[in-house]
C-alpha positions as CSV (number, residue, x, y, z in Angstrom):
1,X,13.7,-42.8,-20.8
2,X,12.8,-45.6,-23.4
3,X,15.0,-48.3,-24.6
4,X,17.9,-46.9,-25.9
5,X,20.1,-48.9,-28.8
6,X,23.3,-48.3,-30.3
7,X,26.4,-46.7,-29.3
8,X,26.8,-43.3,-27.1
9,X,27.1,-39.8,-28.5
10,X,27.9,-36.7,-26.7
11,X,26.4,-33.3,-26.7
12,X,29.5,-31.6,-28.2
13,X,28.7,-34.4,-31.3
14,X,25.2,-33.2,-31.4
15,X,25.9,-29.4,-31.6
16,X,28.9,-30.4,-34.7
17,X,27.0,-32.4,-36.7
18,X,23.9,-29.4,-36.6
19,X,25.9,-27.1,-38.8
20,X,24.9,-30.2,-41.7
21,X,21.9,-31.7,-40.4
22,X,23.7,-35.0,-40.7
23,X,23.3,-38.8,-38.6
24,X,26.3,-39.6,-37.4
25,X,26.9,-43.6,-38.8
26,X,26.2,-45.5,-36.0
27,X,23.8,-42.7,-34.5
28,X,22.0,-43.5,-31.0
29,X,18.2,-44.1,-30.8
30,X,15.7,-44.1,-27.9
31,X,12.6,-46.6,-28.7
32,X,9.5,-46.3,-26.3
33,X,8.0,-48.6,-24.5
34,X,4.3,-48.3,-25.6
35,X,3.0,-51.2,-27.2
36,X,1.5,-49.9,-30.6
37,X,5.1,-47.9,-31.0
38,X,5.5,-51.0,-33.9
39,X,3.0,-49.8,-35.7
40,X,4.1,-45.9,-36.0
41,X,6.1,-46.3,-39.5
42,X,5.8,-42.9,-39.8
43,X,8.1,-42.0,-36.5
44,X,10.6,-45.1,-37.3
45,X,10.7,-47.2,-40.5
46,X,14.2,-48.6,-40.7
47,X,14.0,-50.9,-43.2
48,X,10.1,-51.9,-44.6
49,X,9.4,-51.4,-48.2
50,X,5.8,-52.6,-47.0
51,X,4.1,-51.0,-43.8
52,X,0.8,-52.4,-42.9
53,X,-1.5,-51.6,-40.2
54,X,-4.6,-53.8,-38.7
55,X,-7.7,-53.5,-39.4
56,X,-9.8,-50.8,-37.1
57,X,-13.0,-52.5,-36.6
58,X,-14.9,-56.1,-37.6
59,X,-15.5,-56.3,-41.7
60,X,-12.7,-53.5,-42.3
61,X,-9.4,-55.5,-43.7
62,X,-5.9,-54.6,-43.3
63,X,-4.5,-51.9,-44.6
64,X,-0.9,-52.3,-46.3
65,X,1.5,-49.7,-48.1
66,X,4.5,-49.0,-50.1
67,X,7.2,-47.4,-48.2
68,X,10.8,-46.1,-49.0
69,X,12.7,-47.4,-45.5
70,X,14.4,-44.8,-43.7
71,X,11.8,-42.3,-44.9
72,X,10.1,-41.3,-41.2
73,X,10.5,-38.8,-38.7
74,X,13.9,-39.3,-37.4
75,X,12.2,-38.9,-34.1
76,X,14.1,-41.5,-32.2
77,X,17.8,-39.9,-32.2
78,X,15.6,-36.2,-31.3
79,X,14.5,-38.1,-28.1
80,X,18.1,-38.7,-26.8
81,X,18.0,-35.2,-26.9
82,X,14.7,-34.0,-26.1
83,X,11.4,-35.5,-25.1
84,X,9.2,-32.7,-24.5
85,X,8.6,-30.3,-22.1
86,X,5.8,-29.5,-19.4
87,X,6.5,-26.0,-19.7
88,X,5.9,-25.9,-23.7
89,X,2.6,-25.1,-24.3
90,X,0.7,-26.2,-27.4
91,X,-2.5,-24.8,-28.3
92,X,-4.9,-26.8,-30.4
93,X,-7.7,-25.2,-32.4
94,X,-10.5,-27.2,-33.3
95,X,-13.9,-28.9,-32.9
96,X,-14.3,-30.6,-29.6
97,X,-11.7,-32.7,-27.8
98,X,-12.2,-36.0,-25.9
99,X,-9.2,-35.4,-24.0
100,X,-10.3,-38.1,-21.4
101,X,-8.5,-40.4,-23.6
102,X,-6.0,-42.6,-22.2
103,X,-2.7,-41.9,-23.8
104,X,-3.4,-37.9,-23.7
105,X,-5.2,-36.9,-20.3
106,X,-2.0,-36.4,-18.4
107,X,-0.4,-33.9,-21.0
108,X,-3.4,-31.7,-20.9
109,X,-2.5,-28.2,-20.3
110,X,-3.8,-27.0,-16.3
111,X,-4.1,-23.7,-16.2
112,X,-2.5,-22.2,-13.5
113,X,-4.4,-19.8,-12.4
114,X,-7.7,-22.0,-12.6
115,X,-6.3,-25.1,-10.4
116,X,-5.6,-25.7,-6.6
117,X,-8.2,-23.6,-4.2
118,X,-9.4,-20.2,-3.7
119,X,-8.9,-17.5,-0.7
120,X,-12.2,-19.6,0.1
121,X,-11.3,-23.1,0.4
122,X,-13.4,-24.2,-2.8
123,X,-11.4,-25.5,-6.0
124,X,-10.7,-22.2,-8.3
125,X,-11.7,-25.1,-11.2
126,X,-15.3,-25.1,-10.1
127,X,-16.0,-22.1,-8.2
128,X,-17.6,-19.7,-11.0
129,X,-14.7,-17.0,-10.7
130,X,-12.4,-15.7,-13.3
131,X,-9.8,-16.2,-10.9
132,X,-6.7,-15.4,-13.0
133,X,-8.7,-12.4,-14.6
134,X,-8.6,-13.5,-18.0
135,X,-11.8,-12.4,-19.1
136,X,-12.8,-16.6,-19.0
137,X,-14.4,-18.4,-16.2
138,X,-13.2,-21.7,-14.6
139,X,-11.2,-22.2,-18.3
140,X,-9.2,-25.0,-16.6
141,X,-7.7,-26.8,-20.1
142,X,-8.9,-24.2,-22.4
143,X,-12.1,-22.5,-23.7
144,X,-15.4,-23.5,-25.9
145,X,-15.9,-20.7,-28.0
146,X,-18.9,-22.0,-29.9
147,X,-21.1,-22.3,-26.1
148,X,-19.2,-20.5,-24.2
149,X,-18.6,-22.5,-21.9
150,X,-15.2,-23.7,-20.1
151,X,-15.1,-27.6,-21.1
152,X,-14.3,-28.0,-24.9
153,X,-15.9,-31.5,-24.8
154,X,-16.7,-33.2,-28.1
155,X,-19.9,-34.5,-27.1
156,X,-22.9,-33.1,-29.7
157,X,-24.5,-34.9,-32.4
158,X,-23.0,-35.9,-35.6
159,X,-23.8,-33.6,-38.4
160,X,-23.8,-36.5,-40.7
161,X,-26.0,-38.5,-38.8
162,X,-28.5,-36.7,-36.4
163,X,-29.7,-39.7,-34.2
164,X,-26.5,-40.5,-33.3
165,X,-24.8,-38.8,-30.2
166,X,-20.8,-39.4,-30.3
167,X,-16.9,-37.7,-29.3
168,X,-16.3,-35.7,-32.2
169,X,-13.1,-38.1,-33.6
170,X,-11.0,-35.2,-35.4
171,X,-9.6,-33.2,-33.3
172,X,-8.1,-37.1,-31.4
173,X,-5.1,-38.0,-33.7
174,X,-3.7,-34.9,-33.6
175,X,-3.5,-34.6,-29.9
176,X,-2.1,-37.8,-29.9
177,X,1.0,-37.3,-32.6
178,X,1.9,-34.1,-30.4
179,X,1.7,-35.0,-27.5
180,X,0.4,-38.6,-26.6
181,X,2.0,-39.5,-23.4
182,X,5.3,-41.6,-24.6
183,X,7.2,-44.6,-22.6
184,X,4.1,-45.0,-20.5
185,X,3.2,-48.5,-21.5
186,X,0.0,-47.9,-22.6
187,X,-0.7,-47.0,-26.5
188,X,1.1,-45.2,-28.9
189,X,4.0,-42.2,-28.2
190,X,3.5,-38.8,-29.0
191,X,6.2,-36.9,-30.6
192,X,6.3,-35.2,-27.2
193,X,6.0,-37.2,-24.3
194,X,5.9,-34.5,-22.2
195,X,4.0,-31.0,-22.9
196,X,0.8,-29.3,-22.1
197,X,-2.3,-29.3,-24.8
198,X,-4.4,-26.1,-24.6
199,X,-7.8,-27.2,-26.3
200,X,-9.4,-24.3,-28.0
201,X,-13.1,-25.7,-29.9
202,X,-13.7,-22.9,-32.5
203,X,-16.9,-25.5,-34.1
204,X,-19.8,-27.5,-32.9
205,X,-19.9,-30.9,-35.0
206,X,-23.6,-30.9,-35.9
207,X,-24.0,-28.6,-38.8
208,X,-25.3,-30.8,-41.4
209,X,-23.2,-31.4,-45.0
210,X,-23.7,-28.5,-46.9
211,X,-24.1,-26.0,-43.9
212,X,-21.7,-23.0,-43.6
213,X,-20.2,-22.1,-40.4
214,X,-20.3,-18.8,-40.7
215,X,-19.2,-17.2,-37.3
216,X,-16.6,-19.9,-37.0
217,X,-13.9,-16.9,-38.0
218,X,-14.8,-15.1,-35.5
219,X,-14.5,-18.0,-33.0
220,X,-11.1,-19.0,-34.6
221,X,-10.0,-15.4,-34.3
222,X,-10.8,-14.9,-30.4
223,X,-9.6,-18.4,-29.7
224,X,-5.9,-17.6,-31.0
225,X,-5.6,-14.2,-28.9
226,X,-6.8,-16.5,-25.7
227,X,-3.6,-19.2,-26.9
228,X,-1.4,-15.7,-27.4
229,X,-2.4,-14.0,-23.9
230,X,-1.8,-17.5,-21.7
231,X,1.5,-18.1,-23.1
232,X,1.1,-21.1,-25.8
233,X,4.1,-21.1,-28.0
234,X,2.6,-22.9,-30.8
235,X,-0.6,-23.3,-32.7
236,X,-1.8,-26.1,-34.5
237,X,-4.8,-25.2,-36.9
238,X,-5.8,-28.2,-39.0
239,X,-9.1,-26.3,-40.3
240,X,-10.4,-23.4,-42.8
241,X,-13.1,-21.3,-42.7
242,X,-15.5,-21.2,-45.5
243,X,-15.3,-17.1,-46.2
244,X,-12.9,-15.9,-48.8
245,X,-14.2,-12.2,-48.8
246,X,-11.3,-10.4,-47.7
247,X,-13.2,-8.1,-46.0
248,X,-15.3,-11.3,-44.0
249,X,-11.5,-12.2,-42.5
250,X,-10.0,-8.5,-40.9
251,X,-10.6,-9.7,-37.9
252,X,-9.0,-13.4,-38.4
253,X,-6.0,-11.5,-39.6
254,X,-5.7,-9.1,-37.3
255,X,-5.5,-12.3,-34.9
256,X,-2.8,-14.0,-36.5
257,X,-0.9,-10.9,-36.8
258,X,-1.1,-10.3,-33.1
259,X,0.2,-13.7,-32.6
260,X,3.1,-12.6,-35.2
261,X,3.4,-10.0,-32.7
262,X,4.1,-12.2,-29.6
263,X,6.3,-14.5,-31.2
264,X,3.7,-17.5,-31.4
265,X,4.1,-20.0,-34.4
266,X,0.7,-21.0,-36.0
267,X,1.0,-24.6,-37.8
268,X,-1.6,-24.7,-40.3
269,X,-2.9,-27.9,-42.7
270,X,-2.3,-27.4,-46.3
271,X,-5.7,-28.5,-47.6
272,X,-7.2,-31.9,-49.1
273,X,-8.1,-30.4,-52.6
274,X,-5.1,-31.5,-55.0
275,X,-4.7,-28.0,-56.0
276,X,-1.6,-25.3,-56.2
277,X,-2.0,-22.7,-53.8
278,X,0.1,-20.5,-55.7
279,X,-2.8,-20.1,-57.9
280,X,-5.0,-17.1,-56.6
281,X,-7.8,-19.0,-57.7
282,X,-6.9,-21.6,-55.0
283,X,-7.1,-19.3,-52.2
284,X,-8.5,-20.4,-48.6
285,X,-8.2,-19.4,-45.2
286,X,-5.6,-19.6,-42.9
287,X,-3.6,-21.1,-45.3
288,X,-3.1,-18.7,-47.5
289,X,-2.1,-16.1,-45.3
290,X,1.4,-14.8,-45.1
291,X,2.3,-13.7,-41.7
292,X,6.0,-14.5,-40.8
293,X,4.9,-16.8,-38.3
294,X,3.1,-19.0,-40.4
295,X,4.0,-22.7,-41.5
296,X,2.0,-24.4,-44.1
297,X,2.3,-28.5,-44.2
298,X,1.7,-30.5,-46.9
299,X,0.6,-34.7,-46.6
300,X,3.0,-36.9,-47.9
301,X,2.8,-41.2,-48.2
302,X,5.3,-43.7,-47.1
303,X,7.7,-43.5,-50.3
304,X,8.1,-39.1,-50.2
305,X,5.1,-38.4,-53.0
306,X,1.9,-35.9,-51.9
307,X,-0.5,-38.7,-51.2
308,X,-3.4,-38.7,-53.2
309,X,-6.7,-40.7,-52.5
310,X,-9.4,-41.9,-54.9
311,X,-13.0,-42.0,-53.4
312,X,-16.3,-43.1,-54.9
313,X,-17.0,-39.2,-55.5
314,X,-14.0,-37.1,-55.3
315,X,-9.9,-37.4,-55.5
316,X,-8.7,-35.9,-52.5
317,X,-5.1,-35.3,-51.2
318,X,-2.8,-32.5,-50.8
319,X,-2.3,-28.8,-51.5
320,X,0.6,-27.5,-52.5
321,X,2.3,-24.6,-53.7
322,X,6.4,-23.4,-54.3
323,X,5.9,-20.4,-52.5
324,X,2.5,-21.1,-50.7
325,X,3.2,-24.6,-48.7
326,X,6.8,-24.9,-46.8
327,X,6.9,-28.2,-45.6
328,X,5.3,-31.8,-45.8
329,X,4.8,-34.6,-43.4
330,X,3.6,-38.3,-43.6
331,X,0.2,-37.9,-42.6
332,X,-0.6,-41.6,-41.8
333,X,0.1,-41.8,-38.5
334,X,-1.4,-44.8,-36.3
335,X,-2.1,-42.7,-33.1
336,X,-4.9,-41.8,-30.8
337,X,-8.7,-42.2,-31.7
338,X,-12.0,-42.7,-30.0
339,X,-14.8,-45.2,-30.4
340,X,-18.3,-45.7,-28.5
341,X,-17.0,-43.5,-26.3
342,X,-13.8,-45.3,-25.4
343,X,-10.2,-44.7,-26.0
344,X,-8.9,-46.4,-28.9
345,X,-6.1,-46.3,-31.4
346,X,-6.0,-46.4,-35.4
347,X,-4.3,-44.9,-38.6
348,X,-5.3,-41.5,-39.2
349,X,-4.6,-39.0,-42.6
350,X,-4.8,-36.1,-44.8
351,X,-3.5,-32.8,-44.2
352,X,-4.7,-32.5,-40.9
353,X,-2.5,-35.2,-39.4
354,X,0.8,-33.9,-41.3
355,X,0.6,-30.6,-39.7
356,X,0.3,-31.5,-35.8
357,X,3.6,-33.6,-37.0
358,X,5.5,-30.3,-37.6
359,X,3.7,-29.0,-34.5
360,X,4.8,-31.3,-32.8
361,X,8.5,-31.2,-33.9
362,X,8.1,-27.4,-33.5
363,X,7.1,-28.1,-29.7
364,X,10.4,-30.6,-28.8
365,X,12.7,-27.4,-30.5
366,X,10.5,-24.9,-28.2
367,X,11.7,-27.6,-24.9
368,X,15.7,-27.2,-26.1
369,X,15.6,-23.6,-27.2
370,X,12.6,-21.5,-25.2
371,X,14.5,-18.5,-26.0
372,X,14.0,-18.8,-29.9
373,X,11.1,-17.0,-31.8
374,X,8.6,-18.4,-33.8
375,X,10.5,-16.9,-36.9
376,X,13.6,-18.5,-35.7
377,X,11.7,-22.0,-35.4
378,X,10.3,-21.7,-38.4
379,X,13.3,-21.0,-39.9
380,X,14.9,-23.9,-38.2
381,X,12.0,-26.5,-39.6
382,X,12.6,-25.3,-42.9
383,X,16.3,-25.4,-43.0
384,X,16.4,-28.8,-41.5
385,X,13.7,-30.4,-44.0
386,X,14.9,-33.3,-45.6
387,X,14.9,-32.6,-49.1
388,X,12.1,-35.4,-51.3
389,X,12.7,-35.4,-55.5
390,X,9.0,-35.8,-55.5
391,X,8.6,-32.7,-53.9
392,X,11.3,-30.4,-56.2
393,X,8.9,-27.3,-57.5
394,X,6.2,-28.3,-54.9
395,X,7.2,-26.8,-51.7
396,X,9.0,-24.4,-50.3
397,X,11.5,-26.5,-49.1
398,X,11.0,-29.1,-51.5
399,X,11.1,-31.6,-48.3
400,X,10.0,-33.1,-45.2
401,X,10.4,-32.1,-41.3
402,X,13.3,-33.9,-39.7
403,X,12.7,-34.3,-35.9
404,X,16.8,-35.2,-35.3
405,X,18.2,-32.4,-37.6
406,X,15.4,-29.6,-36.5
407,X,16.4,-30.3,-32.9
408,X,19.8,-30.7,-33.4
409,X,19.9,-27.1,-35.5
410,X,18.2,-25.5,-33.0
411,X,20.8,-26.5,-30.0
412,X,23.5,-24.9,-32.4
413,X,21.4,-22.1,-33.5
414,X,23.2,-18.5,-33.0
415,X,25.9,-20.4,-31.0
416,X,29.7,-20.0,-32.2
417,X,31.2,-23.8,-32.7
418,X,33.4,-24.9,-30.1
């Protein structure tokens, strides 16, 4: 356990103060050890109307924002509750994982059945057999469906840049704000210090701009029935597919609805396009699917507002929608990266850093309450969000997940009051 500060407060307080997803005044907070844990306003900003974070690399400056204090996480009261669980499993769908990384190796899903040795003495991890009969070979952390092939590295050429050879960087923050490995001393902490990452690579980084993926449906689709059938109970997706033909996606549907089958949430990113998914114009994929297991998260900035970005080409920032979108996270989290190779750290946004924040929050309620659904957590997020003015008319819940409240909920959740 991490530092812990203020005064104590029971279990039966916890499960009380649930009912209204209310802090109690002097409520008690567990602060990590890792050394970058400073710079992660968006898990605990008590009282900065400024955050500011240090410049990545040589030539880049600083970068500094406004910030309402108070509006973060809540994560540190969640932890005297809850760090995470081994036995939560998380699956991750995306383009190639460098999951050597320091702060993340050690909360890399092992699959069972693929670890320790055979009837023959060889390690089952390297011994060509589909030892747990799972249809997949060797698939010791999780599967490559674009080659194939049981290591989901990240290690092909940049699409952008063909005579360069580098770990593909986007799937790395999002590993890290689930699951980084927290009060280790070393980095940043994960909203879970403790779980297992299934990596799942549905892409190959090395389609040059303006090339469509058009088989990564397909890969998407088979990837969530693998994270179904070996018993992840969440899903982060922070991705699209380009296809909008309804007809192009039966079998991407037909996946998430057999993972609405099995109880398994699915976390997906709102979008970067400014627009209102309510719109049927606006339509993309997964997001706009409505399976009962889906959660939809928008990006919000330091002071509660969807971010928006200017560029020298484009205004990006969040989707939205009041019945499309549910919920909304602060996106810029300082967390896990790569560079040359090398495990680094640095501030990472857009749509597809808000939602591993909900996925992650969705994981620590999973480690309290494994007995809940996926409805029943998603339920549990939403009624928990803490309500934003910016947001009224935007999102479902008009507000942002709470790490405390969702947990606290959940312990209380379908339990009569003492």
């Amino acid at each position: 356990m991490g530092k812990l500060i203020s005064g104590p407060f029971p279990l039966c307080a916890l499960l009380s103060l649930a009912a209204g997803f209310a802090q109690p005044p002097q409520v008690r907070r567990v602060i990590p050890n890792d050394p970058l844990f400073a710079l992660q306003s968006s898990f605990f900003n008590p009282s900065a109307t400024q955050v500011r974070f240090p410049a990545a690399r040589a030539g880049r400056q600083d970068v500094e924002l406004p910030a309402q204090p108070g509006l973060d996480l809540n994560i540190t009261p969640a932890w005297t509750i809850t760090t995470g669980s081994r036995s939560t499993i998380v699956a991750v769908l995306d383009d190639g994982f460098f999951y050597q990384h320091e702060d993340i190796r050690d909360n890399i899903w092992r699959n069972p059945g693929e670890t320790g040795s055979g009837a023959n003495g060889q390690p089952k991890s390297t011994n060509g057999i589909d030892d747990d009969g799972n249809g997949f070979i060797d698939d010791v952390v999780g599967w490559d469906f674009a080659f194939e092939d049981p290591d989901p590295d990240a290690y092909v050429f940049d699409g952008m840049d063909r005579g360069r050879i580098q770990p593909y960087w986007h799937s790395i923050p999002a590993l890290g704000i689930i699951g980084a490995r927290g009060n280790n001393g070393i980095g940043v902490a994960g909203i879970n210090w403790d779980t297992s990452m299934m990596l799942l690579k549905i892409g190959a980084q090395g389609t040059p701009r303006g090339e469509i993926d058009l088989q990564r449906k397909v890969r998407a689709a088979r990837a969530i029935r693998y994270a179904v059938d070996n018993g992840a109970r969440v899903i982060n997706w922070s991705g699209f597919v380009s296809d909008k033909n309804p007809a192009d996606l039966l079998q991407l549907r037909d996946a998430f609805g057999y993972a609405e089958q099995h109880g398994v949430l699915i976390v997906v990113a709102a979008g970067n396009s400014t627009v209102d998914l309510d719109l049927p114009a606006n339509a993309g994929y997964p997001e706009s699917f409505t399976n009962r297991n889906i959660i939809r998260v928008a990006e919000i900035n330091f002071s509660g507002e969807l971010d928006r970005n200017s560029g020298r080409d484009r205004i990006s920032g969040s989707n939205y929608g009041r019945r499309s979108v549910e919920i909304a996270a602060i996106a810029r989290n300082y967390t896990t990266w790569v560079r040359n190779g090398l495990s680094a750290y640095d501030l990472a946004g857009g749509t597809s850093s808000s939602a591993p924040v909900v996925t992650g929050v969705a994981a620590l309620v999973f480690s309290v309450r494994p007995d809940l659904t996926a409805e029943q957590v998603k339920q549990i997020l939403m009624d928990s969000a803490r309500r934003l003015p910016a947001l009224e008319g935007k999102l479902v819940t008009e507000g942002a997940v709470d790490a405390y409240a969702a947990v606290a909920a959940a312990l209380r959740f379908g339990r009569n009051p003492e």
